[in-house]
VOVO-960403 format. One record per residue: residue in one letter; x, y, z of N, C-alpha, C in turn. Coordinates in steps of 0.05 Angstrom, whole numbers. Layout:
% residues N
   lovex      n.X      n.Y      n.Z     ca.X     ca.Y     ca.Z      c.X      c.Y      c.Z
       A        X        Y        Z        X        Y        Z        X        Y        Z
...
This chain:
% residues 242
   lovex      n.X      n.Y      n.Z     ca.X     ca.Y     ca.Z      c.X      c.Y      c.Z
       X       17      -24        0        0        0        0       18       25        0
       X        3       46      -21       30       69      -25       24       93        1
       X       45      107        2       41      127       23       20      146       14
       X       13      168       34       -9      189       23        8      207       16
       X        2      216        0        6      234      -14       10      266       -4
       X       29      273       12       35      298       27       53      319       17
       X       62      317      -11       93      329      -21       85      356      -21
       X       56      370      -14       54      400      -21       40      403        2
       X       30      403       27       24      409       50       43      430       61
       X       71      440       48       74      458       55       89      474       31
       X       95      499       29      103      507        7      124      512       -3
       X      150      493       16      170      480       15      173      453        4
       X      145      437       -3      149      410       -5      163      405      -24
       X      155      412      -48      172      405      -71      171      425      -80
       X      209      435      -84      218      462     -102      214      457     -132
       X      206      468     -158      222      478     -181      200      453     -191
       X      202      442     -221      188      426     -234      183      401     -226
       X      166      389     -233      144      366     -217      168      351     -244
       X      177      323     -222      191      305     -223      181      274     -218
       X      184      257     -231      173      228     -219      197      217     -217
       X      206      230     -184      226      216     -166      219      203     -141
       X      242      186     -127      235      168     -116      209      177      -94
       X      211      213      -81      183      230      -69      156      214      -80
       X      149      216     -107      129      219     -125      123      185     -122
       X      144      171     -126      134      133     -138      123      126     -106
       X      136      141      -80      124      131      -60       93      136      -55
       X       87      160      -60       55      161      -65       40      166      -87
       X       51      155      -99       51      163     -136       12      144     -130
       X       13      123     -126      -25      110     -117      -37      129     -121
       X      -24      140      -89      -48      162      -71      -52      184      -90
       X      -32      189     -103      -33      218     -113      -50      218     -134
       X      -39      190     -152      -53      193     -186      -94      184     -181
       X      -94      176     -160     -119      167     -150     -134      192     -139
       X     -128      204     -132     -131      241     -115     -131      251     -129
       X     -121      253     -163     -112      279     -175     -133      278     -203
       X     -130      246     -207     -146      246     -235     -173      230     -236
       X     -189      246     -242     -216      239     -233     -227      210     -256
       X     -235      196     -246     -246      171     -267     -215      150     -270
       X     -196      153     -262     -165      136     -267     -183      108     -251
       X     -193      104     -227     -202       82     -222     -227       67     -231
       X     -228       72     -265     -242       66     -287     -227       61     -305
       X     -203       75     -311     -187       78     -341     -173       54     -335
       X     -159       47     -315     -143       31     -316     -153       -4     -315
       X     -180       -5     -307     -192      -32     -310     -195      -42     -340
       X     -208      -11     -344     -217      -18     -380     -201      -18     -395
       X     -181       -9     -394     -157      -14     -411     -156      -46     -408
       X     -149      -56     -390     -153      -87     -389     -172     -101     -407
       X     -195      -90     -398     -226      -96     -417     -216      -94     -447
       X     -206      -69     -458     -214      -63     -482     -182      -80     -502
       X     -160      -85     -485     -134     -113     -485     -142     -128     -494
       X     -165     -140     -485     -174     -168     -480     -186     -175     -507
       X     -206     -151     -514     -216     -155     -541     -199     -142     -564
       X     -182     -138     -560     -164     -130     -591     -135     -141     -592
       X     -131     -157     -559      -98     -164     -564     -101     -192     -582
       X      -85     -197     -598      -82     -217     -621      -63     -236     -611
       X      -64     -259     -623      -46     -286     -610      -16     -285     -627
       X        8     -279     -609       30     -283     -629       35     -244     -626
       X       25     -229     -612       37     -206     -616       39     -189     -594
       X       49     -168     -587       57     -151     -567       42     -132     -558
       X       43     -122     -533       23     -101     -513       47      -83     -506
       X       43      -60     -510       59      -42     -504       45      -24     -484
       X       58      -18     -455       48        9     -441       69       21     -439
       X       68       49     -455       85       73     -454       77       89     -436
       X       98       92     -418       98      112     -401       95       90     -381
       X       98       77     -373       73       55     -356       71       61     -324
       X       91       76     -313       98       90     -287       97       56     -266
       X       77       50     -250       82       28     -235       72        0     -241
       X       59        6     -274       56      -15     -283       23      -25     -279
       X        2       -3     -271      -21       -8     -272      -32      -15     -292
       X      -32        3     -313      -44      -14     -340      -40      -35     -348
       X       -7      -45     -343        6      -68     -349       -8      -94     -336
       X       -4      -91     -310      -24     -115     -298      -53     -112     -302
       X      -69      -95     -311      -90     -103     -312      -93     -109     -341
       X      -81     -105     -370      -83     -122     -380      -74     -147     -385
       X      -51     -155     -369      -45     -182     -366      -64     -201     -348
       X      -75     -192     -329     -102     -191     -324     -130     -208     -340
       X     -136     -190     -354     -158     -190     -374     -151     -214     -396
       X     -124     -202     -413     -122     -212     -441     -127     -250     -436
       X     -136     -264     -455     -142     -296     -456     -131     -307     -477
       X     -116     -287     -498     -112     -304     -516      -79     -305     -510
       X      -75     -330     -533      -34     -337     -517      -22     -349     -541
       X       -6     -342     -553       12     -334     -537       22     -301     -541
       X       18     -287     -525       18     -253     -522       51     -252     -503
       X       63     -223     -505       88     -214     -490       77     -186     -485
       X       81     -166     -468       87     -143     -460      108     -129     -460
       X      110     -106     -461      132      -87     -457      117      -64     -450
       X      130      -59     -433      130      -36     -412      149      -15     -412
       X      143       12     -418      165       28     -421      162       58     -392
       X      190       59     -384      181       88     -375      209      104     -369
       X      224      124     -368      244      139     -370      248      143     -339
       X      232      143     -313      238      149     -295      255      121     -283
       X      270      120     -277      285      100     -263      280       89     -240
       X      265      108     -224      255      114     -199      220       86     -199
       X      210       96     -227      175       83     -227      196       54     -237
       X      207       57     -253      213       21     -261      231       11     -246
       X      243       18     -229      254       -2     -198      222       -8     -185
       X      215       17     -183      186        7     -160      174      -21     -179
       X      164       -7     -206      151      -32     -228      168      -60     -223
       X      191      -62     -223      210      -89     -220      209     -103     -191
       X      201      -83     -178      194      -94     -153      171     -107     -148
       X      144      -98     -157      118     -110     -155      120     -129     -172
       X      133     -127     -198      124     -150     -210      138     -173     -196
       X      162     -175     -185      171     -196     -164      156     -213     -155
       X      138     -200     -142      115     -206     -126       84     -219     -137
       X       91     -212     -168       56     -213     -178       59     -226     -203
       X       74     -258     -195       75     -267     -223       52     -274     -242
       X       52     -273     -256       30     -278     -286       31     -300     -311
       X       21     -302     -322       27     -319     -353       33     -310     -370
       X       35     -277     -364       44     -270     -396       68     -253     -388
       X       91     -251     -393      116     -248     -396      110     -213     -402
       X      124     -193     -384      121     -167     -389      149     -164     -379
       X      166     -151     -396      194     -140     -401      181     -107     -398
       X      208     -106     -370      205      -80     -369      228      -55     -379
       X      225      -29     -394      257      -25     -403      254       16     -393
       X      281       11     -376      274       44     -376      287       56     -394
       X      267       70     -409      273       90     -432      262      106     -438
       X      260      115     -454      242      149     -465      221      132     -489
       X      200      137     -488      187      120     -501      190      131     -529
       X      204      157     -536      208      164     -569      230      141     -579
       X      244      137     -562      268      112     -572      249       94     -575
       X      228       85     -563      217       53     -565      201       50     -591
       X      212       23     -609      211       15     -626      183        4     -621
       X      159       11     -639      139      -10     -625      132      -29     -662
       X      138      -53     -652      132      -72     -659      115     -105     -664
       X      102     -102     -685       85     -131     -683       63     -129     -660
       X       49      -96     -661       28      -93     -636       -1      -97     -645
       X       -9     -104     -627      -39     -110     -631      -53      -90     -602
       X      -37      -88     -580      -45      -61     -567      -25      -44     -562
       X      -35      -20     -563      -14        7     -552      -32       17     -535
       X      -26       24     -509      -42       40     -490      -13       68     -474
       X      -20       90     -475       -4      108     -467      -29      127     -450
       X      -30      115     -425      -46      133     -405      -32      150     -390
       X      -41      175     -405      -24      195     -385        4      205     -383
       X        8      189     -414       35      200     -416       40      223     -439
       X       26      225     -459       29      240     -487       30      269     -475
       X       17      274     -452       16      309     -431       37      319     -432
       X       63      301     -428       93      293     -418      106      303     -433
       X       98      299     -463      127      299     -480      130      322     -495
       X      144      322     -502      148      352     -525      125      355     -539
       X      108      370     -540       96      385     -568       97      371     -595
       X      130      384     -595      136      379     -627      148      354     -637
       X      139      334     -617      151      303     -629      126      290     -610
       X      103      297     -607       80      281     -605       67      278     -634
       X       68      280     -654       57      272     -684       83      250     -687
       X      112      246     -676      127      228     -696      120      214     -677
       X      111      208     -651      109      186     -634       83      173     -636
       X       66      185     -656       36      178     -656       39      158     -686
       X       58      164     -699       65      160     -734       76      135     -727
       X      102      134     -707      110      105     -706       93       84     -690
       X       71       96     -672       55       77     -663       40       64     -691
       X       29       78     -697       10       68     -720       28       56     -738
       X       57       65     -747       72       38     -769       76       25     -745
       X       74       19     -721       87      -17     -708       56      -28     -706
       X       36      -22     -711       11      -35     -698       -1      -51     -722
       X      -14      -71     -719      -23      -93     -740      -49      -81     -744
       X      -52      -95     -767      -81      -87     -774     -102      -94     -756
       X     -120      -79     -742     -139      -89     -728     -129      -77     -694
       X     -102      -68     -701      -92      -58     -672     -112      -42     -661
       X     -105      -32     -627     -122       -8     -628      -97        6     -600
       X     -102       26     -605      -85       54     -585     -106       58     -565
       X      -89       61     -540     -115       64     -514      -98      103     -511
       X     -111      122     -519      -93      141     -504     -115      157     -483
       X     -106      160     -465     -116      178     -442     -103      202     -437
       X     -116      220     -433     -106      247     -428     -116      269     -418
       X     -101      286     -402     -123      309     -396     -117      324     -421
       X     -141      342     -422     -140      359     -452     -146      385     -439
       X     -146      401     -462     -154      434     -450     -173      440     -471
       X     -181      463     -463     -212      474     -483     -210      492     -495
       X     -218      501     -516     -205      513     -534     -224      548     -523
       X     -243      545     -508     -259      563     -501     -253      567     -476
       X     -237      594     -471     -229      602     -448     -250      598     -426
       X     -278      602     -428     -305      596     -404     -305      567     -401
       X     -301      554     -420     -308      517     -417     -276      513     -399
       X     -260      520     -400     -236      515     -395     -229      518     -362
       X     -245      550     -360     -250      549     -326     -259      533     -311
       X     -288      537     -331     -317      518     -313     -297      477     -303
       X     -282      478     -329     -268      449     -327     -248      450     -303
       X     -233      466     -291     -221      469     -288     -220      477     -246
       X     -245      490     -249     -264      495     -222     -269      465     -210
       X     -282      454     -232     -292      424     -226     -271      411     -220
       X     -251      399     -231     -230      389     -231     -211      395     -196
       X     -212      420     -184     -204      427     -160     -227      428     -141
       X     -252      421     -144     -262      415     -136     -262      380     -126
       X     -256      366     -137     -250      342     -142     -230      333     -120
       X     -210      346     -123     -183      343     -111     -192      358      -77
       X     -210      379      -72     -217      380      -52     -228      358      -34
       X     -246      353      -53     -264      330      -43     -241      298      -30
       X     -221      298      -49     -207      282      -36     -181      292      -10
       X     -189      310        0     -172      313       17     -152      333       11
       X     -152      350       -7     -129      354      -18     -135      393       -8
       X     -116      408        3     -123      437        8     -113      452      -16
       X     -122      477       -9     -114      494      -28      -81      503      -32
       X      -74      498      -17      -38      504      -15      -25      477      -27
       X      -44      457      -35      -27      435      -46      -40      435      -61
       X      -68      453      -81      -72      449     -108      -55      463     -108
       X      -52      491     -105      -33      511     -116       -6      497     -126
       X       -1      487     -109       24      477     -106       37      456     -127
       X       20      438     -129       21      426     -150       17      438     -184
       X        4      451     -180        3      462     -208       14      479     -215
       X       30      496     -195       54      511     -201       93      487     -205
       X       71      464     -200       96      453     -203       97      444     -235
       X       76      422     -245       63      419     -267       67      436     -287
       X       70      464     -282       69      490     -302       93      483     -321
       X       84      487     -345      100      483     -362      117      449     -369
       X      108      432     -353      111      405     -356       97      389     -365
       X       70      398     -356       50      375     -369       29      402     -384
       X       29      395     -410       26      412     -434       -2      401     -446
       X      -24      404     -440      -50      386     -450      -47      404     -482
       X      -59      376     -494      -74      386     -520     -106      395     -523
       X     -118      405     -544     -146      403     -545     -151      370     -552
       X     -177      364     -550     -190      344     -563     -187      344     -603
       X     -183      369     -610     -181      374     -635     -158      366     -645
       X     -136      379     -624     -109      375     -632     -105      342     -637
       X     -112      328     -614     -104      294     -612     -118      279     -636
       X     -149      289     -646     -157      271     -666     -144      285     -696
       X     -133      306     -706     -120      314     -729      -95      300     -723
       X      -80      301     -702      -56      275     -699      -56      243     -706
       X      -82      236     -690      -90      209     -699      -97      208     -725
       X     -113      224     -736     -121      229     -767      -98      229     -789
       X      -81      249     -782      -51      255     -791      -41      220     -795
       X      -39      211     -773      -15      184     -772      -33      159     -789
       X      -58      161     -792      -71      135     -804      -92      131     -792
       X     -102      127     -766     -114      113     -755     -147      128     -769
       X     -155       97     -779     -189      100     -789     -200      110     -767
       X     -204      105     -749     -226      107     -730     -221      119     -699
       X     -230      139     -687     -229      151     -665     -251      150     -646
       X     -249      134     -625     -273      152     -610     -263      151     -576
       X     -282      180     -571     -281      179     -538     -302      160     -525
       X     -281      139     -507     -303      121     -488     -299      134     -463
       X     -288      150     -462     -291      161     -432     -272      189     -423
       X     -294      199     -407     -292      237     -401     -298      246     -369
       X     -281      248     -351     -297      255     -337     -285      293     -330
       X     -303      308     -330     -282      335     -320     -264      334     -354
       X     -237      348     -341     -221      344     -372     -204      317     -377
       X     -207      302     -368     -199      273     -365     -202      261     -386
       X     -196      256     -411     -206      233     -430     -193      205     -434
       X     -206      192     -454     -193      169     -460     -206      156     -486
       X     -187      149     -511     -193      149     -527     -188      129     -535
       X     -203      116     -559     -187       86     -569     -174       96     -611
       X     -163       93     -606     -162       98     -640     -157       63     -658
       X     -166       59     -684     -168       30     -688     -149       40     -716
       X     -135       18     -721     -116       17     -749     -139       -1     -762
């Protein structure tokens, strides 16, 4: 069980840009459970939606995968075999923790874990790609080449799970989202000196797109088909199908 989540209770807690260091992977649960409204939905169904598109003979990729939630719950779900995983994430800090649970939580389907930057990761022979919560993360200007090589590694029939918070292109919808959203985070416990806090850390690190922006990307790279299965607040999650 992860610690609670205290790193902004004072306004010393954490200096300068929001980091996923060893601070963060200790209550990284508490936090991503506190912070993002509907995550104890996204991460089941990702399993769910594995199960019906992973193919026999091919690979599951979770980019970004932080402690490896997506990962076990589609190893979880998926029935058909013979399937492999790979798990990617750049913090060193989430894939020791990830190497550690999985110690503990063996399975039938073989998940290789690699810390890297997921623009290096080669994705190959996929039948799922799921990147929850990570595309926020990365540069701007190399989220279209990382959306281009998903779609050339993915088989026909693949499908992309992406989740994300988005922003609104209408400064009033953007508030009203945005009220709600800290409202949320109250409701879990969370004060105003550690929303603040947090999102002056966030500033300039985690970069949302519109909903517009992400489907002309997916549109851009190939993928036939887009749709949102799930919204809560600015929270989405999308499936796109090759």
């Amino acid at each position: 069980m992860s610690e609670k989540d205290a790193i902004y209770q004072t306004d010393t807690g954490m200096s300068g840009r929001f980091v996923f260091d060893e601070k963060v992977v200790q209550v990284f649960p508490d936090m991503i459970g506190r912070s993002v409204p509907g995550y104890e939905w996204v991460v089941p169904m990702t399993g769910l939606i594995a199960r019906r598109y992973a193919q026999p003979g091919s690979v599951l990729y979770d980019l970004g995968c932080s402690l490896g939630a997506s990962s076990l719950a589609m190893r979880s779900a998926v029935n058909v075999r013979p399937v492999s995983m790979v798990a990617v994430d750049n913090s060193a800090a989430m894939v020791k923790a990830f190497q550690e649970k999985l110690g503990t939580s063996p399975g039938e389907i073989p998940i290789e874990i690699r810390e890297a930057d997921v623009l290096d990761t080669r994705v190959e022979n996929a039948s799922v790609v799921v990147l929850n919560f990570t595309m926020q993360f990365i540069d701007p200007q190399r989220r279209d080449e990382l959306i281009r090589n998903i779609h050339a590694g993915l088989n026909e029939g693949g499908v992309l799970i992406l989740s994300e918070k988005i922003r609104f292109a209408e400064d009033a919808d953007q508030a009203r989202q945005t009220a709600l959203h800290e409202d949320f985070k109250r409701a879990k416990g969370y004060s105003d000196l550690e929303i603040a806090g947090k999102r002056a850390a966030l500033e300039n690190v985690l970069r949302a797109d519109t909903e517009q922006g992400h489907r002309r990307r997916l549109a851009s790279a190939g993928f036939a088909q887009v749709d949102r299965w799930f919204q809560c607040f600015s929270f989405c999650s999308y499936l796109a199908l090759k």
